[in-house]
N, C-alpha and C positions, 0 to 999 in steps of 0.2 A: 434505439440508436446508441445509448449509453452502453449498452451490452454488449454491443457490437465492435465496439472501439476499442472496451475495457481487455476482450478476448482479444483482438485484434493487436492489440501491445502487451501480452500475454505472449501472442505466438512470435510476433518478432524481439522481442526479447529473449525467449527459450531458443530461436534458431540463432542470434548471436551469438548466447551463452555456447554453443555447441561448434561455432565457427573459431569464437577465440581460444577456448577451451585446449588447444593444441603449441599457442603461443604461451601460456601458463597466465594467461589473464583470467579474470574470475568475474561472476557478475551475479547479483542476486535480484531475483523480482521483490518487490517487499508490496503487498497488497493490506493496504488497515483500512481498519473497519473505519466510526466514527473519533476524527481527532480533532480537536478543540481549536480551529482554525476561521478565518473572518467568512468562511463558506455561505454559512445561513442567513447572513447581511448582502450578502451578494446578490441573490435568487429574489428575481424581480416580480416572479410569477405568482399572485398571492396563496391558489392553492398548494403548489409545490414549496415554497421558502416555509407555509403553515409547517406540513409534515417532514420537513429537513430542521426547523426547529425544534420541534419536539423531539426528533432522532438525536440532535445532537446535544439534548438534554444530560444526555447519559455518556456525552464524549469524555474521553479520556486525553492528557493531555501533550503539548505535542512532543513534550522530552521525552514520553513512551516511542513514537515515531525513532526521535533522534538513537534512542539506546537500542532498537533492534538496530539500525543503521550500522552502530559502536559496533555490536556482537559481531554482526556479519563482517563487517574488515577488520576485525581484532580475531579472526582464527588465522593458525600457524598456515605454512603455505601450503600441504597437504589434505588440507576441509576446502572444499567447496560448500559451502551452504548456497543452495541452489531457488530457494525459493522461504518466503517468511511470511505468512497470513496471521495477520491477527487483527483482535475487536473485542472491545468492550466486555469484561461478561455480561455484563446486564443487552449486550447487541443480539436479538433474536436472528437476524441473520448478517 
C-alpha cells in the first residue's frame, strides 16, 4: 500500500508540474531517503517501528531536507528543477 500511494503522489505531482508549467509556476517532487524526524516513535507496530529504528540509525538530519528545499526555489527563473531524490549514503536503498 505504501508503494502504491508513494507512486501515486509521484504521478499527480508530475501531471501538475506539466499543467502549471505554461503559467510559469514551477514545482519539484523532493523524494528523501531516511531523515531524522519523530517517525520511529511513532510506529506502534513492534516489528515494523524494530526495523524503521534501526533504518533510521543512519538518518541524516532534517536541515539536509530543508537545503534541497533552499536549492530548488533559490534557481533563477529559467531552471526548473523538476525532481530531487536523495538518502543517506550509508541508505542501501
Amino acid at each position: 500500500m505504501y508503494a502504491a500511494t508513494k507512486h501515486a503522489v509521484r504521478v499527480i505531482s508530475e501531471g501538475l508540474r506539466q499543467e502549471v508549467k505554461p503559467y510559469g509556476i514551477r514545482s519539484t517532487i523532493i523524494s528523501p531517503g531516511a531523515v531524522a524526524t519523530e517517525l520511529p516513535e511513532s510506529i506502534t507496530e513492534p516489528d515494523v517501528a524494530e526495523r524503521i529504528r534501526k533504518l533510521y540509525e543512519i538518518a541524516i538530519p532534517a536541515d539536509a531536507f530543508a537545503r534541497a528545499v533552499a536549492f530548488a526555489m533559490s534557481q533563477p527563473e529559467d531552471v526548473d528543477i523538476n525532481e530531487i531524490l536523495f538518502r543517506p549514503t550509508r541508505q542501501e536503498y
